[in-house]
C-alpha positions in Angstrom: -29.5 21.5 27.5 -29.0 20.6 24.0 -26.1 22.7 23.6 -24.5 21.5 26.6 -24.8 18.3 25.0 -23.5 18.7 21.7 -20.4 20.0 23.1 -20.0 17.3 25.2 -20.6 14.6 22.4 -18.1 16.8 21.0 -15.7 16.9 23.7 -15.9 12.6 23.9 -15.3 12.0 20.5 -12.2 14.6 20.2 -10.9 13.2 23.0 -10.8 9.5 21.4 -9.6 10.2 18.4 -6.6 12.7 20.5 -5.7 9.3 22.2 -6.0 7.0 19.0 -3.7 9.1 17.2 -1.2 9.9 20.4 -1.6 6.6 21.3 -0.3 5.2 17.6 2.5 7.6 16.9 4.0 7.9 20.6 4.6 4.2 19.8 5.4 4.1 16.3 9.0 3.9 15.5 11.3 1.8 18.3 14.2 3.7 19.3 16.9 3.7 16.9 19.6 1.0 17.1 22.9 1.8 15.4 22.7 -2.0 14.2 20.1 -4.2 13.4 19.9 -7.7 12.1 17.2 -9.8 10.8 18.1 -13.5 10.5 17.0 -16.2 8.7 14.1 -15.3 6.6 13.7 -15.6 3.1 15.1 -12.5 1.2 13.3 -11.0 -2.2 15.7 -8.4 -3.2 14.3 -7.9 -6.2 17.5 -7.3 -7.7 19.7 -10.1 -7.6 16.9 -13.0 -6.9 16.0 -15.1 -3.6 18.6 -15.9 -0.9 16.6 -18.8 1.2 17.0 -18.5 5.2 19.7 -15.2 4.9 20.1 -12.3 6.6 20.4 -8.6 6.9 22.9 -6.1 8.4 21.8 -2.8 8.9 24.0 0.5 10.0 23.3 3.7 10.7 20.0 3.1 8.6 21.7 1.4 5.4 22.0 -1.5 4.5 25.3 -3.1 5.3 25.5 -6.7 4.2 22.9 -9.2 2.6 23.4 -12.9 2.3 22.9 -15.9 4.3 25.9 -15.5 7.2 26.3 -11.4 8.5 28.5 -10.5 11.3 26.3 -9.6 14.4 27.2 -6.9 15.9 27.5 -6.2 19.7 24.9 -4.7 21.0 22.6 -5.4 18.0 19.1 -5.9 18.1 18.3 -8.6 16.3 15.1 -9.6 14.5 14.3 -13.3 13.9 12.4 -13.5 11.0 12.6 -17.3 10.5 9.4 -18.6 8.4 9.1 -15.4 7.2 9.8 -12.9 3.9 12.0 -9.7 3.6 11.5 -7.8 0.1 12.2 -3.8 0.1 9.7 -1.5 1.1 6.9 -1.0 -1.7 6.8 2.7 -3.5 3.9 4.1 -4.6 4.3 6.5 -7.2 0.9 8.0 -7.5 -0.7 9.1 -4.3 -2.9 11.7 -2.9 -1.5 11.0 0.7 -1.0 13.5 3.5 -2.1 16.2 1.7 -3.9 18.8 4.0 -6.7 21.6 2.3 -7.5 19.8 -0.8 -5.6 18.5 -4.1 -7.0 20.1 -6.7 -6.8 24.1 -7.5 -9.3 24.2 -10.3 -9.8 28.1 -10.4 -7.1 28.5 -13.0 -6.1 26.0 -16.1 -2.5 26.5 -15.1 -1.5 26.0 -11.3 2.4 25.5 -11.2 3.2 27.7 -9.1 1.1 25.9 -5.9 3.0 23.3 -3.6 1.7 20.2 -2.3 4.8 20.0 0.0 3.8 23.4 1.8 0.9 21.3 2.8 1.8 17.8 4.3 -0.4 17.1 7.1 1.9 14.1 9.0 -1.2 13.4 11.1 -3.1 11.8 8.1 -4.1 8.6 9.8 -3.8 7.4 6.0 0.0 7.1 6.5 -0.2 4.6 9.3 -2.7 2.5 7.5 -0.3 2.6 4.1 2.9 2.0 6.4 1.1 -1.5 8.0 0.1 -2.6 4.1 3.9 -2.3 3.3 4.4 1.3 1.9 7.1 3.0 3.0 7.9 5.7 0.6 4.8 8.0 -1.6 4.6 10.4 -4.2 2.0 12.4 -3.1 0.8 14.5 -6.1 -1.7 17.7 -7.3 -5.0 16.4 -8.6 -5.9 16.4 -12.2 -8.7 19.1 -12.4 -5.9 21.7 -14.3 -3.8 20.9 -17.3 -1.0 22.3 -15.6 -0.9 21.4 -12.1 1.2 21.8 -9.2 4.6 20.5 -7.5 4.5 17.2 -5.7 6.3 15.7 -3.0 8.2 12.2 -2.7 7.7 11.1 1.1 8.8 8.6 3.7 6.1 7.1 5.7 7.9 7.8 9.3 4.7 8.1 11.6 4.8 10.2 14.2 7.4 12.4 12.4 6.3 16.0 11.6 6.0 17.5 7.4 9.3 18.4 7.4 10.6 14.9 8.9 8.7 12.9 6.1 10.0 14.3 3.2 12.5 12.3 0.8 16.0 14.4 1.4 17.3 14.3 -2.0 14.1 13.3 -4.1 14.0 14.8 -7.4 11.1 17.8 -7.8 8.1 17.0 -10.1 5.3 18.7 -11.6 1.8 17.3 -12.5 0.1 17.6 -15.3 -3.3 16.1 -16.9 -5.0 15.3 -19.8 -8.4 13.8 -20.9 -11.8 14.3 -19.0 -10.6 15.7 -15.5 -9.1 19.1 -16.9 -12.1 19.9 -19.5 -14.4 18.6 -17.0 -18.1 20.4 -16.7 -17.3 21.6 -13.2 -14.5 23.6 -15.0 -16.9 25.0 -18.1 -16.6 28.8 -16.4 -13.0 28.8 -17.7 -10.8 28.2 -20.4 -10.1 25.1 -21.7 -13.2 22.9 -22.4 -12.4 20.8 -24.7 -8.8 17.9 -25.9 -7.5 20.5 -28.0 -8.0 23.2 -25.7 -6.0 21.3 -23.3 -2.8 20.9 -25.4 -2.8 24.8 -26.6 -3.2 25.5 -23.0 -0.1 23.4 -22.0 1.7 24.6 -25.6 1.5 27.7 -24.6 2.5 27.4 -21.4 6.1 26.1 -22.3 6.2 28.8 -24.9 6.3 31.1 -22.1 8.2 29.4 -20.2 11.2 29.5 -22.7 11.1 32.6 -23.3 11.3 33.1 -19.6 14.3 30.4 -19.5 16.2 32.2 -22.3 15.6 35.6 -20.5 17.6 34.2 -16.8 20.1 31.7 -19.2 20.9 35.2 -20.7 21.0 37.0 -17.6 23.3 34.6 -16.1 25.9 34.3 -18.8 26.4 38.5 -18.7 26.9 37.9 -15.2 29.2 35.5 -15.4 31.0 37.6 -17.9 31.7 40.1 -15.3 28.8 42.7 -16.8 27.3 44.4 -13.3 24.8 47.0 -15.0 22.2 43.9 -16.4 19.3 43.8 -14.3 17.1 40.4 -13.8 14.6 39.7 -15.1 11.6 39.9 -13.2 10.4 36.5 -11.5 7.9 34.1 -12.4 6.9 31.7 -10.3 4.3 29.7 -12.1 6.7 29.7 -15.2 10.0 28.8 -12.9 9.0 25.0 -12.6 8.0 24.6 -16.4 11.4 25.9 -17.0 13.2 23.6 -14.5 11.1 20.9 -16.8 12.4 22.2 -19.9 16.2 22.1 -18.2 15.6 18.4 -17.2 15.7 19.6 -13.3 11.8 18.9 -12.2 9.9 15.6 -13.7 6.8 16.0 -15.5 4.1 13.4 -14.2 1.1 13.0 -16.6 -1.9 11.6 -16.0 -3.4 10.3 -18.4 -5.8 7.2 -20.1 -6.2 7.7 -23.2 -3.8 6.6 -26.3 -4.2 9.6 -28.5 -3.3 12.0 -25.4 -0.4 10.5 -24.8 0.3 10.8 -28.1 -0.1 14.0 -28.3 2.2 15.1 -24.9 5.6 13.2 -26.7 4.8 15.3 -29.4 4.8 18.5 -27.3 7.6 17.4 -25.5 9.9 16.4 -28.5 8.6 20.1 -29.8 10.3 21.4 -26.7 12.9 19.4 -25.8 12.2 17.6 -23.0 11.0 13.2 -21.9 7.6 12.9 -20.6 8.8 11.3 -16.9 5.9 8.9 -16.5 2.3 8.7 -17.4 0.1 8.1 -14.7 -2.7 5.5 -15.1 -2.3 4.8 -18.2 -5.0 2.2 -19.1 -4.5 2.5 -23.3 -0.7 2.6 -22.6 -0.3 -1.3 -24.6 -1.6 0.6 -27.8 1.4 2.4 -27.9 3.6 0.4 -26.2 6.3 0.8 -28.9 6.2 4.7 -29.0 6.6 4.6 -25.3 9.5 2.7 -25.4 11.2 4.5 -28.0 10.3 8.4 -26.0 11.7 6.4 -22.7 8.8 7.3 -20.6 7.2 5.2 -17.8 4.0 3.8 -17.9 2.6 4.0 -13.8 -0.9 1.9 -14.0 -3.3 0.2 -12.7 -3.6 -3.6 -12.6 -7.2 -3.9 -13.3 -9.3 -0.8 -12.4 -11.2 0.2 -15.4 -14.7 1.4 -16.8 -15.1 3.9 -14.0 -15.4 6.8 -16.4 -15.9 6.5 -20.4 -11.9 7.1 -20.7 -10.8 3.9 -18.8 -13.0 2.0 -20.9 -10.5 0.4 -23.1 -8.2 -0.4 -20.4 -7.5 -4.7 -19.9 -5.8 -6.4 -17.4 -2.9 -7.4 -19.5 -1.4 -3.8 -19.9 1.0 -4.1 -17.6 2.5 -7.5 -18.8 2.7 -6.7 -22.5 3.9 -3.3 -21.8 7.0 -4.9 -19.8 7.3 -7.1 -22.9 8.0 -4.5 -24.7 10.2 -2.9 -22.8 8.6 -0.1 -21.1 9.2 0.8 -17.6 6.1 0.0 -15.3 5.0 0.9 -11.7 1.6 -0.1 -10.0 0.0 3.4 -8.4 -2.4 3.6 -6.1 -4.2 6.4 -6.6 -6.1 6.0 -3.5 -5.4 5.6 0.1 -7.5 2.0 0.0 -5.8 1.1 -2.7 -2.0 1.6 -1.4 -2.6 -1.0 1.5 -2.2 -3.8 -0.8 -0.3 -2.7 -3.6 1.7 -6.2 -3.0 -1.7 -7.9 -4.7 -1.8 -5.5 -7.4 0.7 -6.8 -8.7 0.8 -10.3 -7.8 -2.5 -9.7 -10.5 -0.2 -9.1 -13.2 1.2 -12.5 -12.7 -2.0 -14.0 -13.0 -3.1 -11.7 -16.1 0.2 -11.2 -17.7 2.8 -14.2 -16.9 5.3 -12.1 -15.5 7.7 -14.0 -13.1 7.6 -13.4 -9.3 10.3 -10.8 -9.5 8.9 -8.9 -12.8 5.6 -8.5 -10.5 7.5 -7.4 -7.5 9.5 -4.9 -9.3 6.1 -3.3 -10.2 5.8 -2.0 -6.7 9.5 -1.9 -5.6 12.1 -0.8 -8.2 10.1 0.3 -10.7 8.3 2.9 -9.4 12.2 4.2 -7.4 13.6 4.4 -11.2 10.3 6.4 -12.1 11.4 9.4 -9.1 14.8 8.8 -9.7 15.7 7.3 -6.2 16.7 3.8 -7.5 20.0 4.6 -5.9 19.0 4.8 -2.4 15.6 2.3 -2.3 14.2 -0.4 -4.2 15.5 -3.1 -3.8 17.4 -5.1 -1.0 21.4 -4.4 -1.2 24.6 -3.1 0.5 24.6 0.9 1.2 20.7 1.6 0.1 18.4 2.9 2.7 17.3 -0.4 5.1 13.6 0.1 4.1 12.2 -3.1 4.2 8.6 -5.3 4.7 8.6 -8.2 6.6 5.7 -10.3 5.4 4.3 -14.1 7.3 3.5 -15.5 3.9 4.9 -14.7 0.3 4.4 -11.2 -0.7 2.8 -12.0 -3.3 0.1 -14.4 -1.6 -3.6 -13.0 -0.4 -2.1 -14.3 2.8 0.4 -12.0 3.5 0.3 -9.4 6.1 3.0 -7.4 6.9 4.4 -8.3 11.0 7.2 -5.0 10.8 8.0 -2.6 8.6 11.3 -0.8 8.7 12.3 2.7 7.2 16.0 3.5 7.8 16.5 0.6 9.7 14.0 1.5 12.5 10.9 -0.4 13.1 7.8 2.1 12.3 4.9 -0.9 12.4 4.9 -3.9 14.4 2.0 -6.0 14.3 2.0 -7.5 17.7 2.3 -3.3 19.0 -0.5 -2.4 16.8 -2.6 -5.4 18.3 -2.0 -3.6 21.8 -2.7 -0.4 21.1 -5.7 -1.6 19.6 -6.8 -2.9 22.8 -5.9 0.1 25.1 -7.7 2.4 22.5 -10.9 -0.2 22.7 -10.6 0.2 26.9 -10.2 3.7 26.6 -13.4 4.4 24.2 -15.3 1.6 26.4 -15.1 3.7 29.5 -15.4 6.9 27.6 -19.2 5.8 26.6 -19.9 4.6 29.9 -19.2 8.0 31.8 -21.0 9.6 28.7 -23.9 7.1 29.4 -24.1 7.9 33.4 -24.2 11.7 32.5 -27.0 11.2 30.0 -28.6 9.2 32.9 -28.0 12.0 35.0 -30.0 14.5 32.9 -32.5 12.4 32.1 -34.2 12.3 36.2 -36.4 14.8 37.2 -35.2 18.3 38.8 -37.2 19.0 41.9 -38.1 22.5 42.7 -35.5 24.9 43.4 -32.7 22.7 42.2 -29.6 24.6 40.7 -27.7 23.5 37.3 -24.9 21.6 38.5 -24.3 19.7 35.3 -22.7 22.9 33.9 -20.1 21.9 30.7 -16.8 20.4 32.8 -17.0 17.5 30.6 -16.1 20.1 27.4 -13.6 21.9 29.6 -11.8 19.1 30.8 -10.4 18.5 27.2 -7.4 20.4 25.8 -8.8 23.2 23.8 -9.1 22.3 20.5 -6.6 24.0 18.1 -3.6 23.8 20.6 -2.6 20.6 21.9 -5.8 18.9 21.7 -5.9 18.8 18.4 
């Protein structure tokens, strides 16, 4: 009895969580139209300031023209967004998202040769939530448990798409790596390193390694190339291949870090080897170097006003963001969290309030900012001719509490509607209602006594009718 009720219980709860997922992706995206327009609304393209009541013309999934009269194509679909806001999809450059098995390999200080993007699980019900706050694209990152850690991936949020259909064609490789606290922390004591210094001899050496190992294929390739067929390779690496594509500029290092001195301490080890620190992540002392940032060139990818959390984020202040831009450094607003990403909009609208930065120093904090930080400014961003028509399409001012996005677009087809969502909603909230009540009317059934001689005809159909779990009904 009680097993055949655990499986059942089982069985239910599968079943409605098969049907709220199926039930959100089958009707995620709209079919594609080869051209879409959306009139009237007020446009924030970030780059090139406010046009008032103008309009968008989308092809093909670019953007085609932007200002306030666009030819209409024939057979067009059309989106009136009168009353309402357009500003390009928000980038978050610091995520955890979609990421299936874990984040963290903390069995080894250096993990570079691990892949996040082996591991994208496009059924993360994190990616829907993110695309309705206004996120379209995500770098979804290794954790910080290893001072080396492993290759990320830059994402689009196309719900309903599988791994290989959300990843960023074109995105520029990175590699994570982390100082402070995490990496020496005392759930990593049974290894090497436990302590700051340990950290940077740990990375040190890693590159020392790795240049060796660069030097040994750049001299490989040039007796090659000289026609010399009796060289043999060298043999391959492949947690030294990525710290060599860092140290040839081809994969961006992204540090996370909090502390002032760290950072410090990383532009030194990167000037020793000849290579920019691409961003530090977090960042909360980044305003007590804010000059030495500017001068290495490397961005600065915050919070707004998360801090004292752990005795490293102590010295963070809500101004970090706004003096930091005063001085010239490039910064983004991460999330670092799944909660977090669904109003990254706010986040920076904070920075206003802490920081007097205009509306469109705030926006660029979570827009074109973060798409110069991956080094896909070229094709998202901001709101103009021939970049990719990812775009937010809010009721009130972005930057208000008010504002909730109605439709989010990602190569010019509609992956969130509001008005959908508010239906499927409703068929999922039918569909659980009369899920409990046959699960109550069997429980009833149960519970009245057997009279002598009756057979078991309860049996466990109620399991079996569900899709078999690792298949299909997954």
């Amino acid at each position: 009895m009680v097993k055949r009720r655990y499986m059942r219980i089982k069985a239910v709860a599968g079943l409605t969580v098969l049907m709220a997922v199926c039930g959100v992706r089958a009707d995620a995206a709209e079919p594609g139209a080869s051209a879409v327009v959306i009139k009237d609304a007020t446009i924030l393209t970030v780059s090139h300031g406010t046009i008032a009541r103008g309009s968008i013309l989308i092809r093909d999934g670019k953007i085609s023209e932007v200002g306030q009269a666009v030819d209409v194509p024939d057979g067009a679909l059309v989106i009136d967004a009168a009353a309402r806001f357009v500003m390009p999809g928000i980038i978050d450059p610091h995520s955890h998202l979609a990421q299936n098995g874990g984040v963290n390999e903390g069995s080894l200080a250096v993990t570079s040769m691990t892949s996040v993007e082996d591991f994208i699980d496009p059924t993360d019900i994190d990616i829907y939530r993110e695309l309705a706050g206004g996120v379209t694209t995500t770098a979804t990152l290794h954790g910080s448990a290893n001072p080396i850690g492993g290759t990320g991936a830059v994402i689009k949020l196309r719900w309903g798409q599988d791994a290989k259909g959300l990843l960023f064609a074109g995105a520029r490789p990175g590699l994570k790596f982390a100082l402070g606290e995490n990496p020496k922390h005392k759930r990593t004591q049974e290894r090497y390193p436990g302590t700051r210094m340990g950290v940077e001899d740990v990375i040190r050496q890693a590159f020392t390694e790795a240049r060796i190992y660069m030097q040994d294929w750049d001299e490989y390739n040039k007796r090659v190339a000289a026609g010399d067929k009796t060289v043999m390779p060298p043999r391959r690496n492949l947690t030294l291949e990525p710290l060599a594509q860092v140290l040839r500029g081809e994969r961006l290092p992204f540090v996370h870090a909090y502390r002032a001195d760290e950072m410090l301490m990383m532009m030194r080890v990167a000037d020793e080897f000849g290579f920019k620190v691409n961003s530090f992540e977090h960042a909360l002392e980044a305003y007590k170097i804010a000059n030495e940032l500017a001068a290495h060139g490397a961005v600065a990818s915050t919070f707004s006003d998360w801090w004292a959390y752990k005795v490293e984020a102590y010295d963070a202040i809500p101004y970090n963001a706004a003096l930091l831009t005063r001085k010239g450094v490039m910064v983004s607003i991460n999330s670092d969290s799944a909660e977090e990403a669904r109003h990254l909009n706010q986040e920076a609208a904070k920075c206003m309030k802490y920081g007097g930065l205009t509306e469109e120093e705030a926006l660029r904090l979570v827009t074109l900012n973060p798409a110069r930080q991956l080094k896909i400014d070229d094709r998202v961003g901001s709101i103009d001719p021939g970049k990719d028509a990812d775009l937010v399409i809010y009721n009130h001012h972005p930057l208000s509490v008010y504002a909730v996005p109605q439709k989010v677009l990602i190569d010019g087809q509609v992956y969130f509607d509001i008005q959908k969502d508010l239906v499927i909603r409703k068929r999922m909230a039918e569909e659980r209602k009369t899920l409990e009540e046959k699960d109550r009317q069997t429980r009833d059934k149960e519970r009245q006594p057997r009279k002598p001689g009756d057979r078991d005809t309860v049996k466990d159909k109620n399991a079996t009718e569900v899709p078999p779990q690792g298949k299909e009904g997954e």
